[in-house]
C-alpha positions as CSV (number, residue, x, y, z in Angstrom):
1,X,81.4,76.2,122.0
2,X,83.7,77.2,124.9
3,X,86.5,79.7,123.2
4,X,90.0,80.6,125.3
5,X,91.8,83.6,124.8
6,X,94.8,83.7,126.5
7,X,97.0,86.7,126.9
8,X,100.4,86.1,124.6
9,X,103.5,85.9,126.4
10,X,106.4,86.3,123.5
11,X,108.7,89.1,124.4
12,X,106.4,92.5,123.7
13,X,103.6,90.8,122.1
14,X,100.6,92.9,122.8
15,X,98.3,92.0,120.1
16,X,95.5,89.8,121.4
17,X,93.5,86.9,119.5
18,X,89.7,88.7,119.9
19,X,89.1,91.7,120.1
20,X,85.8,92.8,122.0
21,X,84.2,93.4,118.6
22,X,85.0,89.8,118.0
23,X,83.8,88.7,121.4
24,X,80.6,90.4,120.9
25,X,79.9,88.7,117.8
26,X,80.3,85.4,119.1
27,X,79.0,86.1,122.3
28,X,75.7,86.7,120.3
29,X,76.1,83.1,118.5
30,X,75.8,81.8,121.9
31,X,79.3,80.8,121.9
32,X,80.9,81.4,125.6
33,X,84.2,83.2,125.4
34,X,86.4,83.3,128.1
35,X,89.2,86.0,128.3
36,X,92.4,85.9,130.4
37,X,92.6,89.0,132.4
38,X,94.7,91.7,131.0
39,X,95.3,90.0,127.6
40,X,93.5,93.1,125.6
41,X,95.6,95.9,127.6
42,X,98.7,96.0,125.2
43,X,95.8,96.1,122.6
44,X,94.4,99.1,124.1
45,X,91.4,96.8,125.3
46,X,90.5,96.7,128.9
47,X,88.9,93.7,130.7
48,X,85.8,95.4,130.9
49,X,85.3,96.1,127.6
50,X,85.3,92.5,126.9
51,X,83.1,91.6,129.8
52,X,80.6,94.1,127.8
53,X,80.9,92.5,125.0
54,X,79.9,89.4,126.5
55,X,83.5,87.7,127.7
56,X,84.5,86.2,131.2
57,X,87.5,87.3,132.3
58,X,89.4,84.6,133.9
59,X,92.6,84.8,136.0
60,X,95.0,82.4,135.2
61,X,96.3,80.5,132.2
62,X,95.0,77.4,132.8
63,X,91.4,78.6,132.8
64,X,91.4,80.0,129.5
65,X,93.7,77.0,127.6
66,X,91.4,74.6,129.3
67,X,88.7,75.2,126.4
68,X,87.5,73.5,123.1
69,X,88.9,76.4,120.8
70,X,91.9,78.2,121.7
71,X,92.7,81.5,119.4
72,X,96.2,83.3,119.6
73,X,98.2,85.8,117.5
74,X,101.8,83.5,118.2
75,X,102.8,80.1,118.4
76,X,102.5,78.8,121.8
77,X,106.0,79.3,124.0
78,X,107.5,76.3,125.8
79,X,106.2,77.6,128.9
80,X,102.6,77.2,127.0
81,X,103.2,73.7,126.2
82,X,101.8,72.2,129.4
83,X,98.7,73.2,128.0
84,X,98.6,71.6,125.1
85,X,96.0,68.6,124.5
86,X,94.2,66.2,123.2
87,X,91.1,67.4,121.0
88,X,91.9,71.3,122.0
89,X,91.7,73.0,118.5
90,X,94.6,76.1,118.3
91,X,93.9,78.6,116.1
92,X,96.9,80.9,115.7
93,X,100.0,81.7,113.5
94,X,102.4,78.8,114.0
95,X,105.2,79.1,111.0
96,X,106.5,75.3,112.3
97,X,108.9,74.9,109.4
98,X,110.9,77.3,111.6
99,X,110.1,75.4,114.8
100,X,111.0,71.8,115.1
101,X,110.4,71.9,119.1
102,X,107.0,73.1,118.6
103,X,105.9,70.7,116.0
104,X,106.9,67.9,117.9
105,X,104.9,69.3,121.1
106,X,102.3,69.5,118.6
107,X,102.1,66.1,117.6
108,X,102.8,64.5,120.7
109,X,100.2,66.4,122.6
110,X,97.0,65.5,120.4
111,X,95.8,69.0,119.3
112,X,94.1,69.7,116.3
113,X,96.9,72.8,115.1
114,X,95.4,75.1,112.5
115,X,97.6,78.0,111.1
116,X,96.9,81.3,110.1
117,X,99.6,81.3,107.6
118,X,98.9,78.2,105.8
119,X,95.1,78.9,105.4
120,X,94.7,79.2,101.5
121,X,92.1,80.5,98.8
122,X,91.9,78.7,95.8
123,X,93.6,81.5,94.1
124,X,96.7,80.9,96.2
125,X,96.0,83.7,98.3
126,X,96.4,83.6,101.9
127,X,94.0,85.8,103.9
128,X,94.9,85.7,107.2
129,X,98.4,86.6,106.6
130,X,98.1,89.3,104.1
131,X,96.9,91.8,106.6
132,X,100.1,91.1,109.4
133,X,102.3,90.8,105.8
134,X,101.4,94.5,105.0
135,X,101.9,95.9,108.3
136,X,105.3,94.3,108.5
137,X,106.4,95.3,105.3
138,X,105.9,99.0,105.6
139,X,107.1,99.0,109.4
140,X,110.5,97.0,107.7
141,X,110.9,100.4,106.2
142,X,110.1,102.2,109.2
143,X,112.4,100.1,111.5
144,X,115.3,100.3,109.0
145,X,115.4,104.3,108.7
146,X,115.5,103.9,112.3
147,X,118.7,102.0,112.3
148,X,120.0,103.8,109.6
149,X,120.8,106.3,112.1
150,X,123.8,106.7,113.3
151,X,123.3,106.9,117.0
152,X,121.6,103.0,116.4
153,X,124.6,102.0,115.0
154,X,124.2,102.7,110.9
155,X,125.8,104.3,108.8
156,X,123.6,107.9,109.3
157,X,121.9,108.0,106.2
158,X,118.4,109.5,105.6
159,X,116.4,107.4,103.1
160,X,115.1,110.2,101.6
161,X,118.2,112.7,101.1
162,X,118.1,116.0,100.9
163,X,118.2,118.5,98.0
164,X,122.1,118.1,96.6
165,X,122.9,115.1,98.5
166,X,121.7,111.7,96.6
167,X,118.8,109.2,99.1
168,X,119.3,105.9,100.8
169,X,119.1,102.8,98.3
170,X,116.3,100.0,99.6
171,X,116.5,96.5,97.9
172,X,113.3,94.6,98.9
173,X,114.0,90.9,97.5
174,X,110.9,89.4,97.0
175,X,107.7,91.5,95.3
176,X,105.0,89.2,97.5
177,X,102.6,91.2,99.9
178,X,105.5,92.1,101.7
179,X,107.7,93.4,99.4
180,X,104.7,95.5,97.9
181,X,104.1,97.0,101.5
182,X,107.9,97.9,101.8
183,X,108.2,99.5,98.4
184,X,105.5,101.5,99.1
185,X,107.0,103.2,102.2
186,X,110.6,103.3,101.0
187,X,109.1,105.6,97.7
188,X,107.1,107.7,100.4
189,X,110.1,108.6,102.0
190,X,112.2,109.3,99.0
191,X,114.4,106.2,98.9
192,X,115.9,104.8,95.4
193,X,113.9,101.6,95.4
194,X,115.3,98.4,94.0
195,X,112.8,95.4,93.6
196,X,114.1,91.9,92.8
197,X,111.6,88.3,92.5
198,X,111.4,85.5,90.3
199,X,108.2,85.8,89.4
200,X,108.2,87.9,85.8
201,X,104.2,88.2,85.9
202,X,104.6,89.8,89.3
203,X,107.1,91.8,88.2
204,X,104.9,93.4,85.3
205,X,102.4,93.9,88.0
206,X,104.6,96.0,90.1
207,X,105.5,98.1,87.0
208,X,102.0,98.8,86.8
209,X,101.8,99.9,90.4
210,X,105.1,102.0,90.1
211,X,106.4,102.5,87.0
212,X,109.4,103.9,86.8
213,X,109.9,105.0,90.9
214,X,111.1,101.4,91.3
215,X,114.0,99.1,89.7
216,X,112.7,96.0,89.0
217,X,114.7,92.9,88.5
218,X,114.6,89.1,87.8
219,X,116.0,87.8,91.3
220,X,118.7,85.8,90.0
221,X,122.1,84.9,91.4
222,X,124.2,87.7,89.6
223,X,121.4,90.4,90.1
224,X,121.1,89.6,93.7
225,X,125.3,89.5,94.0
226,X,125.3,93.2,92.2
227,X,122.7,94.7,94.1
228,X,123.3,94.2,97.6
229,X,126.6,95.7,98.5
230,X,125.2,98.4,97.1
231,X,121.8,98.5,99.4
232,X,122.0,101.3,102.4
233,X,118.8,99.1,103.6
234,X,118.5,95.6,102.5
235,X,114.9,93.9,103.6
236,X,114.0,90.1,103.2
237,X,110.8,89.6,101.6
238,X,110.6,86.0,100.9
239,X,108.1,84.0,101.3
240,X,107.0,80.1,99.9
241,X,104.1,79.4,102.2
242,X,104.4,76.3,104.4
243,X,108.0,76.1,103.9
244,X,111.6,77.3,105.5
245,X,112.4,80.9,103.6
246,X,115.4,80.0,101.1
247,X,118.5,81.4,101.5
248,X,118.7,84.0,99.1
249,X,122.2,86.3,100.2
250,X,124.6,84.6,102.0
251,X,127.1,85.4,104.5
252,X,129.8,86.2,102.5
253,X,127.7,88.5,100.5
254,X,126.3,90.6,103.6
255,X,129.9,91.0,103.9
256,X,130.6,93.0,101.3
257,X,128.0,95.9,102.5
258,X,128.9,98.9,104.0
259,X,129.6,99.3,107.5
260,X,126.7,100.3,109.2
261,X,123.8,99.6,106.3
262,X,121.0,97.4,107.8
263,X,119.2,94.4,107.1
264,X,115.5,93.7,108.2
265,X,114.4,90.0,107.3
266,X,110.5,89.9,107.3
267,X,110.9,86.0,106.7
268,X,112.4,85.3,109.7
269,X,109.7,83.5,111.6
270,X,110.0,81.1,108.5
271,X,114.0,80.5,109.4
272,X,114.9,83.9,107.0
273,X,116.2,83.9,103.4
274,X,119.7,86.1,104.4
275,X,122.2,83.8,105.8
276,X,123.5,85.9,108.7
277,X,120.1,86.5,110.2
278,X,119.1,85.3,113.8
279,X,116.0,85.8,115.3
280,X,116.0,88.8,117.8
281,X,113.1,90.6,119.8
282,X,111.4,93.5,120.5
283,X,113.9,94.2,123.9
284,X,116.6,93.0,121.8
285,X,115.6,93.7,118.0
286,X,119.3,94.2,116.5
287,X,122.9,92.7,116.6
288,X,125.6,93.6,114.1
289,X,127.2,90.7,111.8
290,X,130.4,91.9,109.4
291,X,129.8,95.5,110.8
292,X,126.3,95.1,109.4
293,X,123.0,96.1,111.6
294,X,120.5,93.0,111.4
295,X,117.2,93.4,112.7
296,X,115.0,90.0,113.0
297,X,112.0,90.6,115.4
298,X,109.8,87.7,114.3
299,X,106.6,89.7,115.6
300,X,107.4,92.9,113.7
301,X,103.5,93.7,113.7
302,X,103.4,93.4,117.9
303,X,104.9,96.5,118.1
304,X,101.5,98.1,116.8
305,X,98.8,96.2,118.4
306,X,96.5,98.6,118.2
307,X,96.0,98.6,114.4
308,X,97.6,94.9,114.2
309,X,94.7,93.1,116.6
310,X,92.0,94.6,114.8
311,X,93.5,93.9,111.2
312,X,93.9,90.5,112.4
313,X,90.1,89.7,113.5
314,X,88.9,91.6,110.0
315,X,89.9,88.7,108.5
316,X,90.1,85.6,111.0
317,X,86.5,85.9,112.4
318,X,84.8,84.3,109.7
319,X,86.6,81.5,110.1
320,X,86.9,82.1,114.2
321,X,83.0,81.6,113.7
322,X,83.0,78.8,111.3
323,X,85.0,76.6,114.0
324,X,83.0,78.0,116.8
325,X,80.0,76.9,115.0
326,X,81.0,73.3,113.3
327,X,83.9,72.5,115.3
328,X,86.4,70.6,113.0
329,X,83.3,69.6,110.3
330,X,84.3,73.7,109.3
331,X,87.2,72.0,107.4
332,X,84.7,70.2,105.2
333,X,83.1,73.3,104.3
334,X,85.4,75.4,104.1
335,X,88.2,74.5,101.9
336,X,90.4,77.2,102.7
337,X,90.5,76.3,106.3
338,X,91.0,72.5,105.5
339,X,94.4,74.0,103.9
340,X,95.0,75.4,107.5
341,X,95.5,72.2,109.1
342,X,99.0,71.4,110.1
343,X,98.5,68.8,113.0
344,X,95.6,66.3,113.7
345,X,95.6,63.2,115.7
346,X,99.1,63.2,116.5
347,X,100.2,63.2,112.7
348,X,101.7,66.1,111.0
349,X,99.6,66.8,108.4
350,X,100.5,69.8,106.0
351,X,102.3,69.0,102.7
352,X,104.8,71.8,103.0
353,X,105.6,71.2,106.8
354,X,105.9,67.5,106.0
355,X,108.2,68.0,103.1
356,X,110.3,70.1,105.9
357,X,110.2,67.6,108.7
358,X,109.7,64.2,106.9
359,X,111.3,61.8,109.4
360,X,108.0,63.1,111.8
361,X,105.9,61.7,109.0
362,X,104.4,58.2,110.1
């Protein structure tokens, strides 16, 4: 099969969809790969590292969309829609609930869309976005003591205190992937952790993990109203796959925080679950709302491409090489792809996306 790599053009997006490891693996299926110059580089990948692992490298857009598989890391831009068509099969985060442009694009063009973040075990996990979930929740720790400081426009506190002065409070709504990830960091640098998710099993898990370093509450409406104002760094950790983010604090809420605390909203690219949140980018990653800091980069994990592109291809290139290999029959053998599946033949497919966007249903 003929596989296109094209080099991602969102703002600051420097991960790549193969890396040369990847290429030389399905170089060596006999699969041709063809690589748009320069796409690797933010990666720390040069073009002749993929033309040694087996790659062309290929100058323009055109040449590398122009193929039977196409694998990203984002959703295609509107400037990328030209190249959408019929019987191409794109292989790349999408989050469309967010994204009602895209889906129709999607749809009208004819391509066979499969997501990374919809592509399910039977045990509800979701492998292909677990390893971009843990990167972004521990950098939502590491962007928000960022903007915590006062000469990025918070209020100047140190997460972790010092000895005679009390640490930073963190509340992490949601205890998914995530919110694990970002609880992790925030106890690292010496935060006072507070944990909130409606899930009581996952709850007794994360006691297990942390014991008594974190606060862990049922995410209701009062908990959730109580704990926020109170939050130096509040992140969004929300996920229900498939679907838009809920709103879970809302505007009037974030105004009742503290000049200068910050908010980082991991769910963004799935329309966010805190009211006041917009997505920004990585030129532009914070605005302030109610004299509160919001960051909302969509594409957190771009900003470390090096580790992100090769987390990525751990777990995508067994099913890279399973669509490579079968072409769409993979989704017969491979239920967990099948779940993947958000556009075919010009019909939106998912459940989730559908429920989302059900006057596109025919």
């Amino acid at each position: 099969m003929e596989i296109g790599v094209p080099k991602e053009t969102k703002d600051q997006e420097f991960r790549v969809g193969l890396s040369p490891s990847s290429v030389r693996v399905l170089s060596e299926s006999s699969h041709a790969v063809f690589v748009e110059t320069q796409a690797g580089a933010g990666s720390g990948f040069t073009d002749a590292d993929y033309i040694q692992a087996g790659a062309d490298i290929v100058s323009s857009p055109s040449q590398v969309w122009n193929r039977e598989l196409v694998l990203k890391v984002k959703e295609p831009l509107v400037s990328e829609y030209q190249y959408l068509q019929k019987g191409q099969i794109l292989f790349t985060y999408f989050h469309l609930a967010a994204n009602r442009l895209l889906t129709e694009h999607l749809i009208d063009s004819g391509v066979s869309a499969i997501a990374y973040e919809t592509v399910e075990l039977l045990d509800r996990r979701l492998p292909l976005l677990t390893p971009m979930s843990i990167i972004a929740g521990r950098l939502s720790v590491q962007f928000g003591s960022r903007f915590l400081e006062r000469p990025q426009g918070g209020r100047g506190v140190l997460l972790g205190g010092v000895p005679g002065v009390k640490p930073g409070k963190v509340v992490i709504l949601g205890g998914g992937v995530v919110g694990t990830e970002a609880a992790r960091m925030a106890i690292g640098m010496g935060a006072q952790v507070t944990m909130l998710d409606v899930n009581v099993d996952r709850l007794s898990y994360l006691e297990t993990l942390f014991g008594s370093r974190v606060e862990l509450l049922y995410s209701s409406f009062s908990q959730v109203e109580a704990a926020v104002p109170d939050a130096d760094l509040l992140i969004g950790a929300v996920l229900v796959p498939g679907r838009k983010a809920p709103t879970i604090v809302s505007r009037q809420l974030v105004g009742q925080m503290r000049p200068g605390s910050v908010i980082v909203d991991v769910a963004v690219d799935q329309g966010g679950c805190i009211e006041t949140v917009r997505p920004t980018s990585h030129t532009q990653p914070t605005y302030v709302e109610a004299g509160v800091v919001h960051y909302g980069v969509p594409n957190m994990p771009g900003a470390v491409p090096w580790t992100a592109t090769q987390a990525l291809n751990n777990s995508t290139l067994p099913y890279v090489l399973k669509l490579a290999n079968h072409g769409l029959e993979a989704l017969d053998k491979d239920a967990a792809l099948a779940n993947g599946l958000n556009v075919q033949n010009h019909q939106l497919v998912h459940p989730a996306v559908q429920e989302v966007f059900a006057d596109l249903v025919s």
